[in-house]
MARVOMAR-950792 format. One record per residue: x, y, z of N, C-alpha, C in turn; residue in three letters. Coordinates in steps of 0.05 Angstrom, whole numbers, padded with zeros to 5 digits. Layout:
N
<site <X; Y; Z>; <X; Y; Z>; <X; Y; Z>; 'Ala'>;
...
% end
This chain:
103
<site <03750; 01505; 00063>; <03770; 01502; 00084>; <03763; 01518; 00109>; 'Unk'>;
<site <03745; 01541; 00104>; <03744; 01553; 00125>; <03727; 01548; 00150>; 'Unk'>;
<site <03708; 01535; 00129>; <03685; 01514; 00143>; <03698; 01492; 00172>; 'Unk'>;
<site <03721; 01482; 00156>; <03733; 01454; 00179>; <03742; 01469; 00201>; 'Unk'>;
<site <03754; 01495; 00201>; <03764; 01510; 00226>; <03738; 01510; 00239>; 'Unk'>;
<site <03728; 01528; 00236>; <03706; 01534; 00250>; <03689; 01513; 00269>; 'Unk'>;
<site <03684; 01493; 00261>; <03682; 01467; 00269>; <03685; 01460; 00300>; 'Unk'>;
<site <03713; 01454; 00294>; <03728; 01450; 00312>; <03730; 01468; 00342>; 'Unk'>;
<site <03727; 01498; 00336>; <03721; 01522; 00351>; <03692; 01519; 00368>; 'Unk'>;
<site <03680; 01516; 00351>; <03655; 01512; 00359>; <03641; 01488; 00384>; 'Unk'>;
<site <03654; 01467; 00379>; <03659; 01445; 00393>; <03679; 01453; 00418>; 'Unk'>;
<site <03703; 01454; 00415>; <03711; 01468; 00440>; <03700; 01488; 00454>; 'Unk'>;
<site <03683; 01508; 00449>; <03675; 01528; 00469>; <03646; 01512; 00472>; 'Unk'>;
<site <03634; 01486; 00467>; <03617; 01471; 00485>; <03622; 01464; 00508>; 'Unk'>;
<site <03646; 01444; 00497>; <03657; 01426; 00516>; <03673; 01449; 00541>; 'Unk'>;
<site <03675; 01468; 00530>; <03691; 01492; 00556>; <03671; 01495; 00567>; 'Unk'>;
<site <03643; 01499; 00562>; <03614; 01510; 00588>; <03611; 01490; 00597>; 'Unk'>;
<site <03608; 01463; 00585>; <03602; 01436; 00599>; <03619; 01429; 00619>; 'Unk'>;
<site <03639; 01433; 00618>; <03662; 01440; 00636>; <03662; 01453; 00662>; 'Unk'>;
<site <03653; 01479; 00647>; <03652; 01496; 00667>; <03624; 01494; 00687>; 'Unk'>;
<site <03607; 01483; 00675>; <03577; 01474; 00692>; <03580; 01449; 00705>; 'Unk'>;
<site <03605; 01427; 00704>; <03612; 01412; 00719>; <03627; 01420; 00749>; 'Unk'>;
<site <03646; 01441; 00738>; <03663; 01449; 00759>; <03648; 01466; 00786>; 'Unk'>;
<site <03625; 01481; 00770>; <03607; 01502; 00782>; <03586; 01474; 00801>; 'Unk'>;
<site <03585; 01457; 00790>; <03567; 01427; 00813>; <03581; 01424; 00836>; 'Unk'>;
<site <03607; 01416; 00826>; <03633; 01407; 00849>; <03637; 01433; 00872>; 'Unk'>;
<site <03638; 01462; 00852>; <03644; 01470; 00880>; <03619; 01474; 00897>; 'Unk'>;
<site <03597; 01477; 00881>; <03571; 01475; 00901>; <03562; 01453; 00922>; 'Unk'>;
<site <03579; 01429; 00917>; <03581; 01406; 00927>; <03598; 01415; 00954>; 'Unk'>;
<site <03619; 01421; 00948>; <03631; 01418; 00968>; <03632; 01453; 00985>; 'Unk'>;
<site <03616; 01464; 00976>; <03607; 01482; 00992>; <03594; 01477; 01017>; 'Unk'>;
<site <03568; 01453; 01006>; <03551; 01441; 01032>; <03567; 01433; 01039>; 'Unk'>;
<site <03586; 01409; 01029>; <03606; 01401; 01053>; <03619; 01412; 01072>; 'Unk'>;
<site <03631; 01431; 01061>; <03642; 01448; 01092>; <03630; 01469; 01101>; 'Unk'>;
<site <03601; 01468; 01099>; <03586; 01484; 01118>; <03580; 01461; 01141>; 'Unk'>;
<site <03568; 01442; 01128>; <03570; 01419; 01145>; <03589; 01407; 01163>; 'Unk'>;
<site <03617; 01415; 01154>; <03639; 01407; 01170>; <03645; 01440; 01185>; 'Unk'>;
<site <03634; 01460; 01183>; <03644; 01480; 01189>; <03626; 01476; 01224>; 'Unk'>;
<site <03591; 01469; 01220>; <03580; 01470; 01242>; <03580; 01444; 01256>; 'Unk'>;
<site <03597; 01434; 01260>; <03604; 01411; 01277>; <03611; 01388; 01267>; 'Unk'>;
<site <03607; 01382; 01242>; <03617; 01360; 01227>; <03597; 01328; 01232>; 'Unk'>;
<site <03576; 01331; 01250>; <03576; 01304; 01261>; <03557; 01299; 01235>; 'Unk'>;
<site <03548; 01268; 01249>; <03532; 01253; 01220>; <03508; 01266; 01209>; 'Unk'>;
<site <03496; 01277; 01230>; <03469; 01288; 01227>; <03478; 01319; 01202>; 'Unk'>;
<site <03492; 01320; 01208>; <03504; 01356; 01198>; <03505; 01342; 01162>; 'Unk'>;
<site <03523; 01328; 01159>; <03533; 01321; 01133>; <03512; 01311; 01119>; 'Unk'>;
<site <03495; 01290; 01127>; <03468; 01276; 01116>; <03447; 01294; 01106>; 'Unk'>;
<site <03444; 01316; 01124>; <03430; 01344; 01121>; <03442; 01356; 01092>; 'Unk'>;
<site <03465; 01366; 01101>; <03469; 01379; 01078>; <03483; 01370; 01054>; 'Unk'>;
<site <03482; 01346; 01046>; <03492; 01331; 01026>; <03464; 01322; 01007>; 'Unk'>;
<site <03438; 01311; 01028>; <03410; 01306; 01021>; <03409; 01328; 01002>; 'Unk'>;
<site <03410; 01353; 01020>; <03404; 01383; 01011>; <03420; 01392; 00987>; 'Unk'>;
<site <03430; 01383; 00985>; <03457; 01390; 00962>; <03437; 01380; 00937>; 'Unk'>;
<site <03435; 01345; 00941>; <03416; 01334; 00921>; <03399; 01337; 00914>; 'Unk'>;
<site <03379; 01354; 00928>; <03347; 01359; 00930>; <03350; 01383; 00908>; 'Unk'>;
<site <03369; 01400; 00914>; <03364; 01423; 00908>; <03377; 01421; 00873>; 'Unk'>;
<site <03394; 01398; 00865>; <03406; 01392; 00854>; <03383; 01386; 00827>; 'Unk'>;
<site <03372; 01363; 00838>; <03348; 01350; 00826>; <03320; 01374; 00820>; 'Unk'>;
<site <03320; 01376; 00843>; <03297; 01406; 00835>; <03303; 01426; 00818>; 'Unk'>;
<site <03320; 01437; 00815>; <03328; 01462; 00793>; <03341; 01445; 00766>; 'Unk'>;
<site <03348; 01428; 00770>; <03354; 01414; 00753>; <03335; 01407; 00734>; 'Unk'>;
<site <03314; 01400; 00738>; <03291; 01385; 00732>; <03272; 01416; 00717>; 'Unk'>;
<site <03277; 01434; 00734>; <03266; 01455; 00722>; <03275; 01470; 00697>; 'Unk'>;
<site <03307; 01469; 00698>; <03318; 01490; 00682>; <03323; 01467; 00655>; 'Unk'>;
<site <03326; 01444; 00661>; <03325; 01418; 00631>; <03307; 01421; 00620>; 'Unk'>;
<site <03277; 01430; 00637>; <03253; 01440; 00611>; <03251; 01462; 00610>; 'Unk'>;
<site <03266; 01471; 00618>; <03261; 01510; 00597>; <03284; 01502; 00577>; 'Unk'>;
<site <03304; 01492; 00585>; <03328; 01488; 00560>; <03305; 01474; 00540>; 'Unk'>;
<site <03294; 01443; 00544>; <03282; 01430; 00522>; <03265; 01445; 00504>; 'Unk'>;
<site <03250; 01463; 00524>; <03229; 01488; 00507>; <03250; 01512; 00488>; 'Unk'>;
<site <03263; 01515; 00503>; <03272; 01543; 00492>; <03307; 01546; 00484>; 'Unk'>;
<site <03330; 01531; 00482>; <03353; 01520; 00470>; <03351; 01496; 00475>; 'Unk'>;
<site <03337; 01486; 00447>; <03343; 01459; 00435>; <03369; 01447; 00425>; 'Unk'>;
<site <03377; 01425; 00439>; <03410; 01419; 00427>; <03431; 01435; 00447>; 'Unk'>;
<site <03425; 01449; 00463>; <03446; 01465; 00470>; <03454; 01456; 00504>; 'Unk'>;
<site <03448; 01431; 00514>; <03462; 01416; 00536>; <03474; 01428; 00541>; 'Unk'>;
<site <03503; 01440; 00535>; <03522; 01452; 00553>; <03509; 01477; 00569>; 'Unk'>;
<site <03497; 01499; 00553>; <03482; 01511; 00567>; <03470; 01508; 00585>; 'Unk'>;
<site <03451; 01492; 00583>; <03433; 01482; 00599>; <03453; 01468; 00632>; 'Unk'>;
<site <03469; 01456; 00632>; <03489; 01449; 00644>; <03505; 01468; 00655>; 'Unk'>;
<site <03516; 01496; 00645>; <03522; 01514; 00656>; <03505; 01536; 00672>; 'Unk'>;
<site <03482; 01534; 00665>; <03463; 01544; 00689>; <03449; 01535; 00707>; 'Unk'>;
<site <03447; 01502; 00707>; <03451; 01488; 00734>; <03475; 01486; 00754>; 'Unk'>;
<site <03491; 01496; 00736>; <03517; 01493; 00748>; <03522; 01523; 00769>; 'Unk'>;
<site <03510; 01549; 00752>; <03511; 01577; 00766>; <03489; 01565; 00786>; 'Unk'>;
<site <03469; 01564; 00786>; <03442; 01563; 00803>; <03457; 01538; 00824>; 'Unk'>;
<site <03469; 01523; 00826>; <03480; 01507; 00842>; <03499; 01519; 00866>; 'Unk'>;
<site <03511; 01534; 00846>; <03545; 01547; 00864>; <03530; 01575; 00881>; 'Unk'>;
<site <03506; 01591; 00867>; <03488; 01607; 00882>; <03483; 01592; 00908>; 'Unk'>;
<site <03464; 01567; 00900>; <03459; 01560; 00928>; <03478; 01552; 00946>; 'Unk'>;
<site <03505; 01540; 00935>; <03525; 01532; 00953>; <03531; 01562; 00971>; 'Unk'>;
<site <03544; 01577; 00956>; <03553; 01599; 00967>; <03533; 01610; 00995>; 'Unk'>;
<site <03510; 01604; 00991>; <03483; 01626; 01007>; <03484; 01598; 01031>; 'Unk'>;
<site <03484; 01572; 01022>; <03486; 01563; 01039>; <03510; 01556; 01063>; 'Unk'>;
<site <03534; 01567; 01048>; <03565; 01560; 01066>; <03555; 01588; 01079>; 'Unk'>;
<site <03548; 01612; 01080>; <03553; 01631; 01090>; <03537; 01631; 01110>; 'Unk'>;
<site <03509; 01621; 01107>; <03488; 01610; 01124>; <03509; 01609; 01165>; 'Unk'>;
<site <03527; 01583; 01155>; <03542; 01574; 01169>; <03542; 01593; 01200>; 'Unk'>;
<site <03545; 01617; 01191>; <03561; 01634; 01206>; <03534; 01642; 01220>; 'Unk'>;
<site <03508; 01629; 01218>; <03486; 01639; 01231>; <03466; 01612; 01250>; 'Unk'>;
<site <03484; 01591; 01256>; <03473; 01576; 01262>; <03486; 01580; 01295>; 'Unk'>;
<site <03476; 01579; 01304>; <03468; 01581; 01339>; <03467; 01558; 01353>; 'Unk'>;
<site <03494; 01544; 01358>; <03488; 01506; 01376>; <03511; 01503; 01386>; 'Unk'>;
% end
């Protein structure tokens, strides 16, 4: 019986990092966004940093899925939750950026 608890525990604190490495995308998402809308908003600004959002998205992404495949096998949410930190890092460095652009 003690077995079926556990289970269930176990599975929820996945699905809570997978979660939480979703939410950590979104706000890095919309970090570029309103740096983008912070320095003028026009089309050029948003395309930039939305591209940039994806590049950076796909690149670390791509990197940190084969250290997960090498080194936590099975463990996706992980792996998902530190694309998710390394995302919201770059969002953050890049909204603050903002405050250094000169136009």
């Amino acid at each position: 019986m003690a077995t079926s608890i556990a289970i269930p525990v176990a599975r929820k604190n996945k699905a809570d990092l997978t979660w939480l490495g979703v939410a950590l995308i979104v706000f890095a998402f919309f970090c570029h966004f309103f740096a983008a809308r912070a320095i003028g908003g026009s089309y050029v600004a948003f395309r930039d940093h939305i591209a940039g959002f994806f590049m950076i998205l796909v690149v670390t992404g791509v990197i940190i899925a084969g250290l997960g495949w090498r080194f936590w096998k099975g463990r996706g949410d992980i792996t998902l939750l530190i694309i998710g930190v390394v995302q919201a890092v770059f969002g953050i460095v890049i909204y603050m950026q903002r405050f250094h652009v000169h136009g």
